[in-house]
C-alpha positions as a Markdown table, in Angstrom:
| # | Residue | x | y | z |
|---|---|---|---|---|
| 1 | Unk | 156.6 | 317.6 | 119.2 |
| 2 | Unk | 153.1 | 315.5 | 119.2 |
| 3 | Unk | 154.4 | 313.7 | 122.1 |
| 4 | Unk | 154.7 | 316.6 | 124.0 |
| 5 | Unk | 152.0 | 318.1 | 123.0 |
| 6 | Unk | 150.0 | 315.0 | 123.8 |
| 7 | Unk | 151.5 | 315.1 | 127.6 |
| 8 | Unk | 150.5 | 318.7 | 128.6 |
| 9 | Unk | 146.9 | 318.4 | 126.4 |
| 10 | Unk | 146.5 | 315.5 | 128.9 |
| 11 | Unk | 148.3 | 317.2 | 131.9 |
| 12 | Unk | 145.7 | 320.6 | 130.7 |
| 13 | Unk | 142.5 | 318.4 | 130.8 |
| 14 | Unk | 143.3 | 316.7 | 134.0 |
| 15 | Unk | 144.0 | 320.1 | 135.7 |
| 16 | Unk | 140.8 | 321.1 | 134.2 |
| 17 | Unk | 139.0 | 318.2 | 135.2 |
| 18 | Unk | 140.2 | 319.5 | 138.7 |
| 19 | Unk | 139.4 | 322.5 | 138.7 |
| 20 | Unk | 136.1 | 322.0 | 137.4 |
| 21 | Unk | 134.9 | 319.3 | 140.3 |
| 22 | Unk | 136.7 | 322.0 | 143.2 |
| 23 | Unk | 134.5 | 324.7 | 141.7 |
| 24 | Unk | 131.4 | 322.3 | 141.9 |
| 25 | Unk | 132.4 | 321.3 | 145.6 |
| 26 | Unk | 132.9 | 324.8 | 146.8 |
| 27 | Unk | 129.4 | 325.8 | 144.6 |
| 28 | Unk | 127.8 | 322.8 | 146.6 |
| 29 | Unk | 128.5 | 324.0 | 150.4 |
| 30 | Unk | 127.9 | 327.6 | 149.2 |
| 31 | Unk | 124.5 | 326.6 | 148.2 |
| 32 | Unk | 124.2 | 325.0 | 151.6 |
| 33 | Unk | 125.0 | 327.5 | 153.6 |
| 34 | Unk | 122.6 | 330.2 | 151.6 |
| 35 | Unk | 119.9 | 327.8 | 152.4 |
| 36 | Unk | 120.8 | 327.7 | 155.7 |
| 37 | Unk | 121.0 | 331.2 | 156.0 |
| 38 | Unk | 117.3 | 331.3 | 153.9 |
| 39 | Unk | 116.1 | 328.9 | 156.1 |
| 40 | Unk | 116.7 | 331.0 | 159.3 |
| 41 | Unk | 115.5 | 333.7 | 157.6 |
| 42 | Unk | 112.2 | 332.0 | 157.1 |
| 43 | Unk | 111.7 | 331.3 | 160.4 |
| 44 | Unk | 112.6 | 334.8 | 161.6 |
| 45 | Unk | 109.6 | 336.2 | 159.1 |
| 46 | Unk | 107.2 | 332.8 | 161.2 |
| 47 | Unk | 108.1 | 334.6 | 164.1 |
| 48 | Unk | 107.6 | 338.1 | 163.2 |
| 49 | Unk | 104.3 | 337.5 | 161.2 |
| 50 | Unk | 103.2 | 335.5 | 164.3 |
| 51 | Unk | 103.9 | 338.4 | 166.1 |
| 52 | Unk | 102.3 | 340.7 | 163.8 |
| 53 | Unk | 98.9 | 338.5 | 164.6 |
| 54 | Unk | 98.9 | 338.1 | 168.4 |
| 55 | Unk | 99.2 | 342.4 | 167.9 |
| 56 | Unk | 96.5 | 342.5 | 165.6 |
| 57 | Unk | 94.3 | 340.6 | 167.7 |
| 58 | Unk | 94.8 | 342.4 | 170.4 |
| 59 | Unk | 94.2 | 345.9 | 168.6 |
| 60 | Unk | 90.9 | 344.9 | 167.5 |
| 61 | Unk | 90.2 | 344.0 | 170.8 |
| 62 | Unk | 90.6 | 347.1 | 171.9 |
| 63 | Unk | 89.0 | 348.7 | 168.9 |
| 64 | Unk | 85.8 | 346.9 | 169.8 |
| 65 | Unk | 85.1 | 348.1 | 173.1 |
| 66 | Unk | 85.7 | 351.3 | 172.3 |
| 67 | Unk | 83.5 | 351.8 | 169.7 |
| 68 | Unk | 80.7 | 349.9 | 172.6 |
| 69 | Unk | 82.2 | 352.2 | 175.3 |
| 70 | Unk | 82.6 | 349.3 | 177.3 |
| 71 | Unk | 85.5 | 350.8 | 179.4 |
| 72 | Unk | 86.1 | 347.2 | 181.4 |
| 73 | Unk | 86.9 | 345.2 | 178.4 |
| 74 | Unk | 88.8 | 348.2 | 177.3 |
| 75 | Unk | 90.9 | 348.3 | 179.6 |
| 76 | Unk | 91.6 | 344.9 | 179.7 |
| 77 | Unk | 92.5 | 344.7 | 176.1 |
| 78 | Unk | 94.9 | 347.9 | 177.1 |
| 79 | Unk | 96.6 | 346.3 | 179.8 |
| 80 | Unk | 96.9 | 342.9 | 177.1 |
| 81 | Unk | 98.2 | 345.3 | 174.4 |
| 82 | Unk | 100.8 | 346.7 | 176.9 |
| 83 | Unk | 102.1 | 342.9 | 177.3 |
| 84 | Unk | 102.3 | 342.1 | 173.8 |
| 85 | Unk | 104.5 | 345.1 | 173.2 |
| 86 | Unk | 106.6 | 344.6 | 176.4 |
| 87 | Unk | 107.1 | 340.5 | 174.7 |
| 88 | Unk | 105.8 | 339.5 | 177.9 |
């Protein structure tokens, strides 16, 4: 009864053993892929915030001039904002 007891402890801590490294494995590319996923996420926000700035710009260009009435610049910075919005 010891022996066989022995065998499947042994037989129970190698399937264990097993288990345990698939689990680590399959934790290891899931990590990967979430930091691939974060990492495209990252540069997505980049682009938007980039975005975000070139607009920003461009608004306070326009604000400018129209608080100088300067109607050339304004409508320069109009015809830029219109670009901007159109991705252009």
């Amino acid at each position: 009864m010891k022996a066989r007891l022995r065998v499947h402890g042994k037989e129970a801590a190698h399937n264990l053993g097993r288990f345990r490294a698939r689990l680590r494995d399959e934790g290891v590319d899931a990590l990967r892929e979430r930091v691939a996923e974060l990492e495209n996420e990252v540069q997505e926000c980049r682009q938007l915030n980039l975005r975000l700035a070139e607009l920003t710009d461009v608004v306070q260009e326009l604000l400018v001039p129209l608080a100088q009435r300067d109607e050339t610049r304004l409508a320069e910075a109009v015809e830029r904002l219109d670009r901007y919005s159109r991705g252009i």
